[in-house]
N, C-alpha and C positions, 0 to 999 in steps of 0.2 A: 504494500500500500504506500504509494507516494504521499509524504508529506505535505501539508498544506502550501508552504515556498516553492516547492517543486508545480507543485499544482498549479498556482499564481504565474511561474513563471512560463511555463507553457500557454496560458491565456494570453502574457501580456510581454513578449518576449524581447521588445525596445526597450520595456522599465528597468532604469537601473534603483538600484536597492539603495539606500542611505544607511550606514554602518549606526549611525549616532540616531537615538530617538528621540522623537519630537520634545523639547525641554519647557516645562513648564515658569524657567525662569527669567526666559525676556516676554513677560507681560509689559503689553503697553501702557506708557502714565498715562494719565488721566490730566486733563487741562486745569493748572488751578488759579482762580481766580482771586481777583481785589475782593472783592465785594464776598462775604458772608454769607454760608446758605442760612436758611433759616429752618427751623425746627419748632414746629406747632404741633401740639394735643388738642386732640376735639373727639367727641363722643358720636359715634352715627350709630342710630338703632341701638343705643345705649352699650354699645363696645367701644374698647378707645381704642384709638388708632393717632401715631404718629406721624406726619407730614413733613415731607421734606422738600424744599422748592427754594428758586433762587439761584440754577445754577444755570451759567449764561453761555455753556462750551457746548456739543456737539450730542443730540441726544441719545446719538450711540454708546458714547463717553456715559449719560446721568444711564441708561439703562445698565450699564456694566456694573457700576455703583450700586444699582439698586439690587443688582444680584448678590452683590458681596455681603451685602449688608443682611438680606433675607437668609445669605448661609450661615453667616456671622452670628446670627441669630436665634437660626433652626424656625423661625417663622414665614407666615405665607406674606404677601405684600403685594401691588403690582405697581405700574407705571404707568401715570394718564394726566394728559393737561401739562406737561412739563412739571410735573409733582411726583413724588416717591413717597407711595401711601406704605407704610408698614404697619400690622395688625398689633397691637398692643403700644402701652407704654415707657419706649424705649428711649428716650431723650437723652439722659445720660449718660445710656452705652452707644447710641450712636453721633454722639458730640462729639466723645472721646475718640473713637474709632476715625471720625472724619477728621480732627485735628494730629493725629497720627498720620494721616495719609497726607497733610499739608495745608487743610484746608481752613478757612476761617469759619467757623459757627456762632450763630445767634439763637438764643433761647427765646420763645413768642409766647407769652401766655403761660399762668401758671407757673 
């Protein structure tokens, strides 16, 4: 029984193979700005949810952001309106988390 390499390379026999594996350690930065995200608490249908908005860079850059934060977290969240809704409240750990990464934060409310 041929191995699965073997197998691959019979399908695709111009690919050359790459010795080194894809490295998870040139992630791209992220654009950081002047200006301060801001960070709001507000209740919908009486769950609180943390709000992130205020960032002025690329929204492929704030969706990436908004991922780390939802793993960072282990919580669900999405991204709508150029805002980063996260489920619960996490103001504090995602202050920190964002002033680690470079960025300026402000606290809204509460």
């Amino acid at each position: 029984m041929k191995s699965l390499e073997d197998q691959l390379k019979n399908l695709f026999p111009e690919h050359e193979t790459s010795e080194e594996p894809a490295s998870l350690e040139n992630k791209e930065t992220l654009w950081l700005q002047d200006d301060p995200l801001l960070c709001k608490y507000e209740k919908r249908k009486g769950k609180p949810i943390t709000i992130i908005e205020g960032y002025t860079g690329a929204d492929s850059d704030f969706k990436k952001l908004a991922k780390e934060i939802k793993q960072l977290l282990s919580v669900g969240g999405s991204f709508k309106n150029e805002k980063i809704i996260i489920q619960g409240d996490y103001r504090d750990r995602i202050m920190k988390f964002l002033q680690e990464k470079g960025f300026k934060t402000k606290r809204v409310g509460g």
